[in-house]
N, CA, C and O atoms as CSV, one atom per row, in Angstrom:
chain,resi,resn,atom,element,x,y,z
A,1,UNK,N,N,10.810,89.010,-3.897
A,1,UNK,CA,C,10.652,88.635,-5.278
A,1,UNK,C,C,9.172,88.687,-5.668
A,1,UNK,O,O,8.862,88.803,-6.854
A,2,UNK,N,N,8.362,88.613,-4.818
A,2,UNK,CA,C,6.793,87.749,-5.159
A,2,UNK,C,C,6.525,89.186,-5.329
A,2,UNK,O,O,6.185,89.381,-6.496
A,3,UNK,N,N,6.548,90.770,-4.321
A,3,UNK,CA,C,6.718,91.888,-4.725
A,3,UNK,C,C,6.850,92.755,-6.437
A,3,UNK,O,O,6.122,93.520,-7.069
A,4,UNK,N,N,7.787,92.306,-6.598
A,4,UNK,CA,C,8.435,92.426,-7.920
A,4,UNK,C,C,7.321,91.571,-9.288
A,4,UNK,O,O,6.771,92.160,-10.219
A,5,UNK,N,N,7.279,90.432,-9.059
A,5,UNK,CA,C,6.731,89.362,-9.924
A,5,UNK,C,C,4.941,88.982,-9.219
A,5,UNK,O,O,4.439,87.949,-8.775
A,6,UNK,N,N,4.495,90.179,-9.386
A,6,UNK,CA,C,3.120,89.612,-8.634
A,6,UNK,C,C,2.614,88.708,-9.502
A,6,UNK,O,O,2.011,87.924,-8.769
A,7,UNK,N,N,2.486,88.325,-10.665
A,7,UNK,CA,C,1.962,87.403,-11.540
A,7,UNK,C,C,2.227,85.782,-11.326
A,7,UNK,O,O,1.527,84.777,-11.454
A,8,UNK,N,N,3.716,86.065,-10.902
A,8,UNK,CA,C,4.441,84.265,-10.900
A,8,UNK,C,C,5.767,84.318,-11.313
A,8,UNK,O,O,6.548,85.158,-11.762
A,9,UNK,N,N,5.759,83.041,-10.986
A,9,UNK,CA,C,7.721,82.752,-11.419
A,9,UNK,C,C,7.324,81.313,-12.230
A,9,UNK,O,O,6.452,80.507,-11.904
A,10,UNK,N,N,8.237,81.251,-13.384
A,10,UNK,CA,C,8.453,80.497,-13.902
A,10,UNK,C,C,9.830,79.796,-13.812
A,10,UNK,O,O,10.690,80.622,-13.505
A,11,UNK,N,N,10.402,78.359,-14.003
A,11,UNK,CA,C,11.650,77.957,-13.331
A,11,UNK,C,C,11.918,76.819,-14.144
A,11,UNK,O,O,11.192,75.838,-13.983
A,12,UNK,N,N,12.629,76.784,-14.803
A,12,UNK,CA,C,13.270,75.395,-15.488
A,12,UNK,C,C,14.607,75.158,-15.525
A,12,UNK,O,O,15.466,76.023,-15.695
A,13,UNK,N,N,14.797,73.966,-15.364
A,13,UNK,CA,C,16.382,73.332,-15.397
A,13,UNK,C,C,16.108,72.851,-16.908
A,13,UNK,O,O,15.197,72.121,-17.297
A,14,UNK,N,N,16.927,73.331,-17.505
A,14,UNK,CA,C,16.738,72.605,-18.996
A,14,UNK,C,C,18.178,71.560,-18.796
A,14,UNK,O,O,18.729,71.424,-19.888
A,15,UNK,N,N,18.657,71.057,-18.045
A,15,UNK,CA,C,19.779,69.886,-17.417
A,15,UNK,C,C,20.428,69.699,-18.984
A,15,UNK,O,O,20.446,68.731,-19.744
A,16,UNK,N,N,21.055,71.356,-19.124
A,16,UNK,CA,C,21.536,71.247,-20.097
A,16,UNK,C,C,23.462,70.629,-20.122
A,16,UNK,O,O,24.179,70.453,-21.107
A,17,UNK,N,N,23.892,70.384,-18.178
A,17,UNK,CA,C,25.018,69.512,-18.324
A,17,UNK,C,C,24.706,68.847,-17.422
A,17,UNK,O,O,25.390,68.851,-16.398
A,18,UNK,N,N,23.672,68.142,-17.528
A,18,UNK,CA,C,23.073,67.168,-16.285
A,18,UNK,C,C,23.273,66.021,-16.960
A,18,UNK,O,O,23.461,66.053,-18.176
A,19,UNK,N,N,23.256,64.546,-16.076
A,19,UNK,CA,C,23.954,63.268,-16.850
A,19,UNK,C,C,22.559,63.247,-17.291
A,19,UNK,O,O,21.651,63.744,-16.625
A,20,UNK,N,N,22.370,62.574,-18.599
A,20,UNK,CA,C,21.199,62.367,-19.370
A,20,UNK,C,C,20.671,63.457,-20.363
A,20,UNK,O,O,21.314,64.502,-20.461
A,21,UNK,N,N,19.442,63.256,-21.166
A,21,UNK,CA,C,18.964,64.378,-21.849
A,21,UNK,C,C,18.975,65.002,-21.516
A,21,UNK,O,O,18.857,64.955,-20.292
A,22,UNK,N,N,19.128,66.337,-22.167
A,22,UNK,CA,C,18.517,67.784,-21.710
A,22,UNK,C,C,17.326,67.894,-22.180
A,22,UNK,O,O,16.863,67.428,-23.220
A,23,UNK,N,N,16.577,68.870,-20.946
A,23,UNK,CA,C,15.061,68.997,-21.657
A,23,UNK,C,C,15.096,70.628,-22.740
A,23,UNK,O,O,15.593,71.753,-22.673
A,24,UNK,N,N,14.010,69.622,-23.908
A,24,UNK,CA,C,13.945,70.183,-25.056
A,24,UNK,C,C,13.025,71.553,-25.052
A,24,UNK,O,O,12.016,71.550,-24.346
A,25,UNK,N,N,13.314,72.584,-25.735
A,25,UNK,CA,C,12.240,73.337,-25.996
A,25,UNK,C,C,11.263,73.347,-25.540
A,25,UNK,O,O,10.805,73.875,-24.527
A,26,UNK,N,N,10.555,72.230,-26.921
A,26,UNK,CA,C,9.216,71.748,-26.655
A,26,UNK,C,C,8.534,71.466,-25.030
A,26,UNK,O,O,7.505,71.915,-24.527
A,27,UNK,N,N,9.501,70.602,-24.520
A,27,UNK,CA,C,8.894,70.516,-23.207
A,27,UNK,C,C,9.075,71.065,-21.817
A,27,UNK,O,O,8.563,70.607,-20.796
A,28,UNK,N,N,10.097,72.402,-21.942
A,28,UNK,CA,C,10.273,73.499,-21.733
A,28,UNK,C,C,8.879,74.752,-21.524
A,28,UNK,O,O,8.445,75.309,-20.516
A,29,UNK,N,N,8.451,74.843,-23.123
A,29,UNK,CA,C,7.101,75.506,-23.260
A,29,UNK,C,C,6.043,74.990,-23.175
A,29,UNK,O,O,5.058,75.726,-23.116
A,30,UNK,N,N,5.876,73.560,-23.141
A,30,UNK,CA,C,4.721,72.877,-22.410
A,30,UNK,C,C,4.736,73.031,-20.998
A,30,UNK,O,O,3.700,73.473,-20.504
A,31,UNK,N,N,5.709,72.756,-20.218
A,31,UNK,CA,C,5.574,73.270,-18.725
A,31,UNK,C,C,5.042,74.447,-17.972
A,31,UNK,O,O,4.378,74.503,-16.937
A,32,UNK,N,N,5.777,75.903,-19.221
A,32,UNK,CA,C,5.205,77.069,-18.731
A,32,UNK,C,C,3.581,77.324,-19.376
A,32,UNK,O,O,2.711,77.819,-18.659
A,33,UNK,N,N,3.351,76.981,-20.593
A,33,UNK,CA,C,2.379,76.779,-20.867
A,33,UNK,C,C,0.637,76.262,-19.702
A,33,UNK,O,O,-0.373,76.746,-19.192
A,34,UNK,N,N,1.353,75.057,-19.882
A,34,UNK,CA,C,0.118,74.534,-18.664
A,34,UNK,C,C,0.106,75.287,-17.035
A,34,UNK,O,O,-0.757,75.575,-16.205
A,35,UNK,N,N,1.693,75.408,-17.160
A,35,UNK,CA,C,1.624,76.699,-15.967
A,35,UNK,C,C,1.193,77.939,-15.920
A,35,UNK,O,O,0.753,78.396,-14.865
A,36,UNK,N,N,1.244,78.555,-16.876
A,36,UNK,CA,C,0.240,79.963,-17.569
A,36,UNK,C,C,-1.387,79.671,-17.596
A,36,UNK,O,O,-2.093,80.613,-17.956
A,37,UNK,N,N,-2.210,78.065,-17.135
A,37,UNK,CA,C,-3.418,77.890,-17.058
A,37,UNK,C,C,-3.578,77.035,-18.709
A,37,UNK,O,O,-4.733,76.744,-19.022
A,38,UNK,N,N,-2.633,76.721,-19.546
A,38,UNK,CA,C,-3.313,76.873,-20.994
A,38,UNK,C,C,-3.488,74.863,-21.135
A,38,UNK,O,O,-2.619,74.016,-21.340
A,39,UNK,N,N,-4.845,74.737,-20.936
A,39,UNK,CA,C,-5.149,72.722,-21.116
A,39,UNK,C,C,-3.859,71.963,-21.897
A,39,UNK,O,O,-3.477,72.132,-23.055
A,40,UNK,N,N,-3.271,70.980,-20.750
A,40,UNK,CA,C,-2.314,69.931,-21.708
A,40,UNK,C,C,-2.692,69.858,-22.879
A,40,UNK,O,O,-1.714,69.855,-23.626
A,41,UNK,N,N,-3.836,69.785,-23.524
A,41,UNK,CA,C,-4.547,69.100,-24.724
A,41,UNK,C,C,-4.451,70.278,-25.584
A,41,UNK,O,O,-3.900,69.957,-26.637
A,42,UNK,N,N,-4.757,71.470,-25.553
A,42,UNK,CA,C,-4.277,72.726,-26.175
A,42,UNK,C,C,-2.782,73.163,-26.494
A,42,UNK,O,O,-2.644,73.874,-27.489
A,43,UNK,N,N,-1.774,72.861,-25.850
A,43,UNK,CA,C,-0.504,73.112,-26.146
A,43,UNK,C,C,-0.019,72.749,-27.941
A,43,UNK,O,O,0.010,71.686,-28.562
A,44,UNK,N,N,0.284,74.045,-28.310
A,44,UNK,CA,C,0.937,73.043,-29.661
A,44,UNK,C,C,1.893,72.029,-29.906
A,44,UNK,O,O,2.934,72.322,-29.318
A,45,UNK,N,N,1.966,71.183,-30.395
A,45,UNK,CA,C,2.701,70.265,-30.443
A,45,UNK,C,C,3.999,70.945,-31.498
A,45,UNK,O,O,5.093,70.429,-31.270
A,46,UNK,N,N,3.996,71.922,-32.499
A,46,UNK,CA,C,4.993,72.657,-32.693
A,46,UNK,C,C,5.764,73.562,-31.834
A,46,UNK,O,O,5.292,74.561,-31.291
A,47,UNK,N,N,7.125,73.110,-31.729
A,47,UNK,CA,C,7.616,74.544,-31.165
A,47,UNK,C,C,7.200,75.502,-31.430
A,47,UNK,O,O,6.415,76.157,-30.744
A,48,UNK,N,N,7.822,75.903,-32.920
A,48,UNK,CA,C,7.358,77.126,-33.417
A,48,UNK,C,C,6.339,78.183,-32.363
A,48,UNK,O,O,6.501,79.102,-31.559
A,49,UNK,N,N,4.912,77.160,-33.126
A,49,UNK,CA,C,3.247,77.851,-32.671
A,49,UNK,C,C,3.496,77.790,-30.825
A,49,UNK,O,O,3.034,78.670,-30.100
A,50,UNK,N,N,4.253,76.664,-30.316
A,50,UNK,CA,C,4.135,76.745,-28.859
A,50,UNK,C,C,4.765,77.871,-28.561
A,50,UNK,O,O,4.142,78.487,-27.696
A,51,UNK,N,N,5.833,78.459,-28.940
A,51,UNK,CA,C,6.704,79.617,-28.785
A,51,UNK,C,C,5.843,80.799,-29.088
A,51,UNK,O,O,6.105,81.796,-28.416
A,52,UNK,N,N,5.216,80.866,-29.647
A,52,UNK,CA,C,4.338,81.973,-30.230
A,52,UNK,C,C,3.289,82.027,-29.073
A,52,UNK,O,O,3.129,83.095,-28.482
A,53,UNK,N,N,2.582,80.943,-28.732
A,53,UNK,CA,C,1.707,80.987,-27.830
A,53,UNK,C,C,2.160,81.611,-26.677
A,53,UNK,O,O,1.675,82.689,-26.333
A,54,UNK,N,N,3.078,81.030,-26.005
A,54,UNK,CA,C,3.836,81.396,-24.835
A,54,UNK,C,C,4.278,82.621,-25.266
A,54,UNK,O,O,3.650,83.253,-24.417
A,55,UNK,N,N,4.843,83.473,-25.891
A,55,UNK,CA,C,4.951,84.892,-25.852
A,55,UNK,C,C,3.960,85.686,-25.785
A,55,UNK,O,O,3.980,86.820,-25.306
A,56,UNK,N,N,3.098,85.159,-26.237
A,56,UNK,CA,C,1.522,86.101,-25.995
A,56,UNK,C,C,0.660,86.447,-24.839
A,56,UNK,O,O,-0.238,87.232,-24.534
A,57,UNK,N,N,1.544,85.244,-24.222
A,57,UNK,CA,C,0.519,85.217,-22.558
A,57,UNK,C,C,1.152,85.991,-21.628
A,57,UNK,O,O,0.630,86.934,-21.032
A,58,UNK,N,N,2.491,85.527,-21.473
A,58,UNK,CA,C,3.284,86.674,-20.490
A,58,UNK,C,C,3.018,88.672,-20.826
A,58,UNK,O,O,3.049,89.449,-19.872
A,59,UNK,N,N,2.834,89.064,-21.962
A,59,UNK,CA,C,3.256,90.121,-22.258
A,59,UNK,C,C,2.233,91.130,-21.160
A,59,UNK,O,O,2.928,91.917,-20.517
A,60,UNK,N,N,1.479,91.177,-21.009
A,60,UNK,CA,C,0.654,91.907,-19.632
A,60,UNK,C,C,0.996,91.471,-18.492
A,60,UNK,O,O,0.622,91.926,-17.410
A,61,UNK,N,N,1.761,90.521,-18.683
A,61,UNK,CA,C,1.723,90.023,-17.070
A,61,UNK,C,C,3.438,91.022,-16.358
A,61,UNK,O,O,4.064,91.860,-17.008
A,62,UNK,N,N,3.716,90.630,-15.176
A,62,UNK,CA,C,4.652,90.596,-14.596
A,62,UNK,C,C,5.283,89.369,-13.976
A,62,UNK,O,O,5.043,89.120,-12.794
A,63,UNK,N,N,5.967,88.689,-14.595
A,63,UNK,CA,C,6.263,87.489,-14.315
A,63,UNK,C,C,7.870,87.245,-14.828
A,63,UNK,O,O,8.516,87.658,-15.791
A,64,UNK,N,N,8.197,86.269,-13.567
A,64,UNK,CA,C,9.902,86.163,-13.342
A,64,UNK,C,C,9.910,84.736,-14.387
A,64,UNK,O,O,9.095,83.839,-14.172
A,65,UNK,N,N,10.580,84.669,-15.146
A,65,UNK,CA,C,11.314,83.526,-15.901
A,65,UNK,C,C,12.605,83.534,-15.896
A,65,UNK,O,O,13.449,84.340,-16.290
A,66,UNK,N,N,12.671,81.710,-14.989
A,66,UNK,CA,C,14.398,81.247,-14.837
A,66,UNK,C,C,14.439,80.533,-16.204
A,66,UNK,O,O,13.496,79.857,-16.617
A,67,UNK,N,N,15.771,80.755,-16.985
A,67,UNK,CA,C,16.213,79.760,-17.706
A,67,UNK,C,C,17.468,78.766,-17.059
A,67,UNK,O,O,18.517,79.393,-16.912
A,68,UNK,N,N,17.519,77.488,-16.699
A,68,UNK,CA,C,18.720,77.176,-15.846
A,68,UNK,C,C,19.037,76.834,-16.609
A,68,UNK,O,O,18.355,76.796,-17.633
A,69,UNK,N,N,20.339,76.364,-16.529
A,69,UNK,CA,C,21.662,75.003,-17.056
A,69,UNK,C,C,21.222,75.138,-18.625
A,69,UNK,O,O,20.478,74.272,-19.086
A,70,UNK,N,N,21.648,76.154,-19.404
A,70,UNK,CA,C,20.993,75.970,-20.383
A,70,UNK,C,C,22.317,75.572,-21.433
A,70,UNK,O,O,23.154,76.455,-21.614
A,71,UNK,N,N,22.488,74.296,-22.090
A,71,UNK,CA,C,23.702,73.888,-22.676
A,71,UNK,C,C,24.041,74.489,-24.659
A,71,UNK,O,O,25.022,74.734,-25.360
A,72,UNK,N,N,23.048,74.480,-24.756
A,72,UNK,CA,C,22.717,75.541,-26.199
A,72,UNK,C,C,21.715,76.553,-26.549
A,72,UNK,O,O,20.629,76.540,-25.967
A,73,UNK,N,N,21.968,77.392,-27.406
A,73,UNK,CA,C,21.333,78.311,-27.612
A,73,UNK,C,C,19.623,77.918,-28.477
A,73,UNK,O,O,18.689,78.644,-28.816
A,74,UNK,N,N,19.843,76.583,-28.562
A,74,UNK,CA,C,18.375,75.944,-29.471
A,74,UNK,C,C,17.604,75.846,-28.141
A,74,UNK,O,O,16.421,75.651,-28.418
A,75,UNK,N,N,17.777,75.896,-26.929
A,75,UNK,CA,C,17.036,75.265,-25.903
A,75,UNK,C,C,16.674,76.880,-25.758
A,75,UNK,O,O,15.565,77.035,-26.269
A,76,UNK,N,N,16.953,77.564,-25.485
A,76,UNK,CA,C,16.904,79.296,-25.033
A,76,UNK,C,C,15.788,79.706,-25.842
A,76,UNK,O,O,14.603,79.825,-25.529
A,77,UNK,N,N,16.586,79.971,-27.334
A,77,UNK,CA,C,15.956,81.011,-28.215
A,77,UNK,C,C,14.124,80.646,-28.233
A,77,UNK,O,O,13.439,81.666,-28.156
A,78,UNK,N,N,13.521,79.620,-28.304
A,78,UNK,CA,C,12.179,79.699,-28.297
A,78,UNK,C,C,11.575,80.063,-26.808
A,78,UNK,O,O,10.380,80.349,-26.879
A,79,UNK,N,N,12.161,80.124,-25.377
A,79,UNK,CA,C,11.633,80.168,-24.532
A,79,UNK,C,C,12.173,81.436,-23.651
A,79,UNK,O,O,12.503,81.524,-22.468
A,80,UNK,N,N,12.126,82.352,-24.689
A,80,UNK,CA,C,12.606,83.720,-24.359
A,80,UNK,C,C,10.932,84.705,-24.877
A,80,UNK,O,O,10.353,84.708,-25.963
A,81,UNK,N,N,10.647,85.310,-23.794
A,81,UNK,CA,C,8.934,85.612,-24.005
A,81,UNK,C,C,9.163,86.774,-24.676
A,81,UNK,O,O,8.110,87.265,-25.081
A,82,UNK,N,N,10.236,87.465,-24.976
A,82,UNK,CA,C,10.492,88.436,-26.040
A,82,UNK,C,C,10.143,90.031,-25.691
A,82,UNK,O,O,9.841,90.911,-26.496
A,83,UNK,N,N,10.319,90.161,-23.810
A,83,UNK,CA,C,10.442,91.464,-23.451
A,83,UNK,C,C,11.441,90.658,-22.424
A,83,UNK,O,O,12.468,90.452,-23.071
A,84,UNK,N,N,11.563,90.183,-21.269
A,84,UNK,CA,C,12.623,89.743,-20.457
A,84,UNK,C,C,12.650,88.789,-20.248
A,84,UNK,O,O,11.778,87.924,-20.333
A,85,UNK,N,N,14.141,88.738,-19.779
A,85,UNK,CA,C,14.529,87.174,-19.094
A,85,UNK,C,C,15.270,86.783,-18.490
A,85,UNK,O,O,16.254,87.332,-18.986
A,86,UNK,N,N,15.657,86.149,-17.653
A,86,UNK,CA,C,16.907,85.735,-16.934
A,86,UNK,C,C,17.519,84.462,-16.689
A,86,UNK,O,O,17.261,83.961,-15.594
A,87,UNK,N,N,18.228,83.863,-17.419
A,87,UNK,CA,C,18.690,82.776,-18.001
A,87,UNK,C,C,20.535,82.359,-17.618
A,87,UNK,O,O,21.523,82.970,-18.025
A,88,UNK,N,N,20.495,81.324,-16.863
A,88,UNK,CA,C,21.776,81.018,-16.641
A,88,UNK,C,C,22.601,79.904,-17.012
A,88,UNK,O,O,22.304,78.753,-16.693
A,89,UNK,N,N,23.704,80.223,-17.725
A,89,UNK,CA,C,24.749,79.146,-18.153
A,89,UNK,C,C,25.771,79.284,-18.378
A,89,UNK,O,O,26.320,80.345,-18.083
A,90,UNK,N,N,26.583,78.058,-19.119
A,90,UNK,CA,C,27.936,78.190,-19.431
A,90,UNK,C,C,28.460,79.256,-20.077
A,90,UNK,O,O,27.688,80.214,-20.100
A,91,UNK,N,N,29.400,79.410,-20.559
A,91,UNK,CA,C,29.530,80.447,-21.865
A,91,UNK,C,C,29.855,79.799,-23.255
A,91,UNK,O,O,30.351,80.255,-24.284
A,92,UNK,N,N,29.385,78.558,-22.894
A,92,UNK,CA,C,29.317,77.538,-24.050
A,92,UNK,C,C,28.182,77.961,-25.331
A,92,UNK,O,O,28.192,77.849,-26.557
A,93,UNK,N,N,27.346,78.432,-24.445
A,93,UNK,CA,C,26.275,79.088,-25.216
A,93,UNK,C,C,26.166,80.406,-25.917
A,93,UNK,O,O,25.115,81.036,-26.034
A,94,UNK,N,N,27.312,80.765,-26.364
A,94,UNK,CA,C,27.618,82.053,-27.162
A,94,UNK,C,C,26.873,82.729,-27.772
A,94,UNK,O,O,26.320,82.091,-28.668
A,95,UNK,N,N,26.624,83.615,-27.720
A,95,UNK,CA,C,25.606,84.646,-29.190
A,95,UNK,C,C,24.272,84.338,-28.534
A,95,UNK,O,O,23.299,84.283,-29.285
A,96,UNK,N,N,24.066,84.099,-27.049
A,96,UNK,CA,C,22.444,84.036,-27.044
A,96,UNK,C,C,22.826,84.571,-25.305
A,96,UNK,O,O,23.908,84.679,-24.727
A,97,UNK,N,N,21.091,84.881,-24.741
A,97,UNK,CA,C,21.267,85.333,-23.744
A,97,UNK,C,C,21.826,84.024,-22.754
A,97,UNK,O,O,21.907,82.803,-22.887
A,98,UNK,N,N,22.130,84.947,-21.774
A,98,UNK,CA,C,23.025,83.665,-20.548
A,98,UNK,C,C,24.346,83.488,-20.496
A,98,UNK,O,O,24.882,82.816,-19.614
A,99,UNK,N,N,25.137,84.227,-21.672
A,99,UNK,CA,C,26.389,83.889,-22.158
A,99,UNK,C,C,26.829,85.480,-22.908
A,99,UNK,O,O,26.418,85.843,-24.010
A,100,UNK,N,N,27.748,86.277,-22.012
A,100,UNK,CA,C,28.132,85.348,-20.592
A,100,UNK,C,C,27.537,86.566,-19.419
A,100,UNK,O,O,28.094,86.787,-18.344
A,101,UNK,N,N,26.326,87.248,-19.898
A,101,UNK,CA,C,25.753,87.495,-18.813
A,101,UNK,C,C,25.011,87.149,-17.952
A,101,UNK,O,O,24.745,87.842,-16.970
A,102,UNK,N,N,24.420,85.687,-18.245
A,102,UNK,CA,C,23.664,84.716,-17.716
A,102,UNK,C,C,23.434,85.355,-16.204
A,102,UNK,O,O,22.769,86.389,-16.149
A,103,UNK,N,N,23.984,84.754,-14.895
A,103,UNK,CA,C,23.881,84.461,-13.765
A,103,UNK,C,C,23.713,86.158,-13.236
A,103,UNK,O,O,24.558,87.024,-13.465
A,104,UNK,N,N,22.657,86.334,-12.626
A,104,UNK,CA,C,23.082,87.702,-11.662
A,104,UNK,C,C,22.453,88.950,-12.661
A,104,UNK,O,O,22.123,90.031,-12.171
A,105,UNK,N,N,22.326,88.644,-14.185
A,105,UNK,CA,C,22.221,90.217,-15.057
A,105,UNK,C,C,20.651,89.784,-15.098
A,105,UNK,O,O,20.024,88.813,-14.674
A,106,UNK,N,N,20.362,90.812,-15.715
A,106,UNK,CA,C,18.729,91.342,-16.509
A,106,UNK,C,C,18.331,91.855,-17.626
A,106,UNK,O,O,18.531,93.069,-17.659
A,107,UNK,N,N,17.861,91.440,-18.534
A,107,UNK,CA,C,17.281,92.337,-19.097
A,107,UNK,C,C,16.437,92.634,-19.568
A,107,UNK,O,O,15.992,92.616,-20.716
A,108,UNK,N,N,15.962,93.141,-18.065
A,108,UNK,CA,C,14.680,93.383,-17.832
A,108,UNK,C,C,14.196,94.976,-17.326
A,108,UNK,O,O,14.231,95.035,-16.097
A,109,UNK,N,N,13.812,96.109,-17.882
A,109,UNK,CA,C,13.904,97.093,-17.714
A,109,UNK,C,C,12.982,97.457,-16.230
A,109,UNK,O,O,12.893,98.495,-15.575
A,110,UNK,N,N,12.607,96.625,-16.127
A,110,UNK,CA,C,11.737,96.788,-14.862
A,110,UNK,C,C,12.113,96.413,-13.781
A,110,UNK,O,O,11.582,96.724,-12.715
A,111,UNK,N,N,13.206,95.600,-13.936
A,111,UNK,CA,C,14.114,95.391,-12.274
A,111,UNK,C,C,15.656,96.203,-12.870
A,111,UNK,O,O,16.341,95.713,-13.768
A,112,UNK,N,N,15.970,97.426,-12.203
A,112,UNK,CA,C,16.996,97.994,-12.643
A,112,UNK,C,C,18.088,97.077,-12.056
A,112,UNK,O,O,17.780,96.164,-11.290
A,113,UNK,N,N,19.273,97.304,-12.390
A,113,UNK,CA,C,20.682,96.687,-12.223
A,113,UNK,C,C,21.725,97.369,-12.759
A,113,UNK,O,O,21.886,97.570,-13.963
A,114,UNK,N,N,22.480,97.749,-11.822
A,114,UNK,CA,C,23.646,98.901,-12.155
A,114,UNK,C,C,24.602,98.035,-13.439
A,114,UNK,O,O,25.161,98.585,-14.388
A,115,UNK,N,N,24.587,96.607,-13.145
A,115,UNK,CA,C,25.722,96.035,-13.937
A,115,UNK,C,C,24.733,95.473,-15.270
A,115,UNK,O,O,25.176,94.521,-15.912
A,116,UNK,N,N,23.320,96.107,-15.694
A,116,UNK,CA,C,22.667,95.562,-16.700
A,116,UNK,C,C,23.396,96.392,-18.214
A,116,UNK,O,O,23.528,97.587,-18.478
A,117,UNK,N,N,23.817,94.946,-19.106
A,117,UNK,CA,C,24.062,95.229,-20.287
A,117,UNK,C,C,23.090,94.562,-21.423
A,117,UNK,O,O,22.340,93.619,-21.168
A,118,UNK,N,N,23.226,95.319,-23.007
A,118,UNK,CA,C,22.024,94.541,-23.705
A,118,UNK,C,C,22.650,93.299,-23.613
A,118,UNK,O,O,23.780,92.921,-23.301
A,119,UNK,N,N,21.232,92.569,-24.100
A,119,UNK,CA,C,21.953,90.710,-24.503
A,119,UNK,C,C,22.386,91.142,-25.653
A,119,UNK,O,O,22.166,92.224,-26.199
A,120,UNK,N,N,23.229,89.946,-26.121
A,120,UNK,CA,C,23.966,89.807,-27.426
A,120,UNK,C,C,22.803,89.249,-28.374
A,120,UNK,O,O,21.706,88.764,-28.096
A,121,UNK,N,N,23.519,89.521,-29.740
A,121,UNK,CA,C,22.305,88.612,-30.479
A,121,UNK,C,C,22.241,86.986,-30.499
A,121,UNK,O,O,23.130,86.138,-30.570
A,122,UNK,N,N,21.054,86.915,-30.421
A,122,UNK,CA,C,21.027,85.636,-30.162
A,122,UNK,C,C,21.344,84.896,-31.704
A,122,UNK,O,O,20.244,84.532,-32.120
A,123,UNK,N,N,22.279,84.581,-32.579
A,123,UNK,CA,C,22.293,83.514,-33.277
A,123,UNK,C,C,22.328,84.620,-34.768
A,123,UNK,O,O,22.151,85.834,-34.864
A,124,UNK,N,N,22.550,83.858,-35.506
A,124,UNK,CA,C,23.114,84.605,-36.781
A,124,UNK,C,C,21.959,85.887,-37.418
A,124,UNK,O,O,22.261,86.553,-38.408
């Protein structure tokens, strides 16, 4: 994997059917954020701008992003870096990636996969 992803791996359980909250967006892209090097104190406190930020940093890089347990498509859609991703869940999560190619697919043009299909659209 480290081969493939010389940059890093990114990894979140968003404990989207875990007993308790699920983690939000927001603190979703604060994790990879400060993990991308970028100061706690710098992170936007908007999704939005945090989502924006975080797509900007990966795009030169080569870097693996897990989405886990992801229980809706509001937890996904901002923490998708907007060239690949690989994201796993129910099929509760309809119309966004993970659902129901989640577990095992890519789409990621740079790790081929005989069984790779596009994602669906994510959301209306």
């Amino acid at each position: 994997m480290k081969a493939r992803f010389p940059d890093g791996q990114l990894y979140v359980n968003l404990r989207g059917y875990d007993p308790g909250e699920p983690v939000t967006a927001q603190e979703a892209l604060h994790r990879f954020l400060t993990g991308l090097g970028v100061p706690a104190n710098a992170v936007p406190v908007n999704t939005e701008s945090a989502a924006a930020l975080f797509r900007s940093l990966p795009a030169d890089r080569r870097i693996l992003i897990v989405l886990d347990n992801a229980a809706t498509a509001a937890q996904v859609r901002p923490l998708l870096p907007g060239h690949s991703a690989v994201s796993s869940s129910s099929p509760a999560v309809g119309g966004c990636p993970g659902s129901p190619y989640g577990t095992g697919r890519t789409a990621s043009p740079s790790v081929p996969s005989p069984n790779r299909k596009p994602w669906p659209s994510c959301g209306p």
